[in-house]
C-alpha positions in Angstrom: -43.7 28.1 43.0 -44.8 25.3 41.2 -45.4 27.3 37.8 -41.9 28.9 38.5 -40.1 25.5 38.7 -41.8 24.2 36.0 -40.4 27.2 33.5 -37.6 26.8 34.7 -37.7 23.4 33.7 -38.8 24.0 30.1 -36.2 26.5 29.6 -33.7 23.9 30.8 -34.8 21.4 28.3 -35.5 23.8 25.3 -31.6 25.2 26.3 -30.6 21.3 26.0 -32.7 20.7 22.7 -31.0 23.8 21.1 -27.5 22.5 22.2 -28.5 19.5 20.8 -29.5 20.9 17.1 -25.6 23.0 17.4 -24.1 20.2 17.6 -26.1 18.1 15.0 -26.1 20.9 12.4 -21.9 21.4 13.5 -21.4 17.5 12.6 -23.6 17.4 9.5 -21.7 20.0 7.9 -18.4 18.3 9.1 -19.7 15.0 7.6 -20.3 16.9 4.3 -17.2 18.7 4.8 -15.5 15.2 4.5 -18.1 13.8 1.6 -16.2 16.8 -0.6 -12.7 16.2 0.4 -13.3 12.7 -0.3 -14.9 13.1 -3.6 -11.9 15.7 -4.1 -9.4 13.0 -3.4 -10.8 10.6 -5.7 -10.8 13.5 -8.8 -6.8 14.3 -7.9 -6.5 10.2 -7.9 -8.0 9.6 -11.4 -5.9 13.0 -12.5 -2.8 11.4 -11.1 -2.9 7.8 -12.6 -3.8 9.3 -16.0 -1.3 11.4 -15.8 1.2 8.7 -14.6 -0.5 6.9 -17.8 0.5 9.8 -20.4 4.1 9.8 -18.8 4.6 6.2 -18.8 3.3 6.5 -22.7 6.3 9.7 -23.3 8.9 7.4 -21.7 7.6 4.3 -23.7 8.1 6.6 -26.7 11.3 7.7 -26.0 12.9 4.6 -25.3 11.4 3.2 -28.6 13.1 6.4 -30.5 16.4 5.8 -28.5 16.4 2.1 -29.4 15.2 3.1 -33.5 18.1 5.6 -33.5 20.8 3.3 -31.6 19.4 0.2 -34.9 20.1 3.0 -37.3 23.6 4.0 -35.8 22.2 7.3 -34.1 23.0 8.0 -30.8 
């Protein structure tokens, strides 16, 4: 009975360390889940302020040509 018990035991524990491992593997691909989408974040943020850069440039421009033609009697 003793060598029953004790199995049964074991299997407990190895059933436990395998839960374990599930839920370690589970949050270490969330965590690099979230290391991606981060890093993904940060490529759309640079995209977005240089293209916030370029359109403040084009609307720099413009109103440099609208103020060129209003001097020269265009409008």
């Amino acid at each position: 009975m003793d060598l029953l018990a004790e199995l049964d035991r074991r299997i407990s524990l190895t059933s436990q360390r395998l839960d374990r491992n599930r839920e370690l593997a589970e949050a270490k691909r969330d965590a690099e889940q979230a290391k991606r989408d981060a890093e993904q974040a940060k490529r759309d943020a640079e995209q977005n302020a240089e293209i916030k850069a370029i359109l403040k440039e084009v609307q720099e421009i413009k109103l440099d040509q609208s103020s060129s033609n209003r001097r020269k009697g265009f409008f």
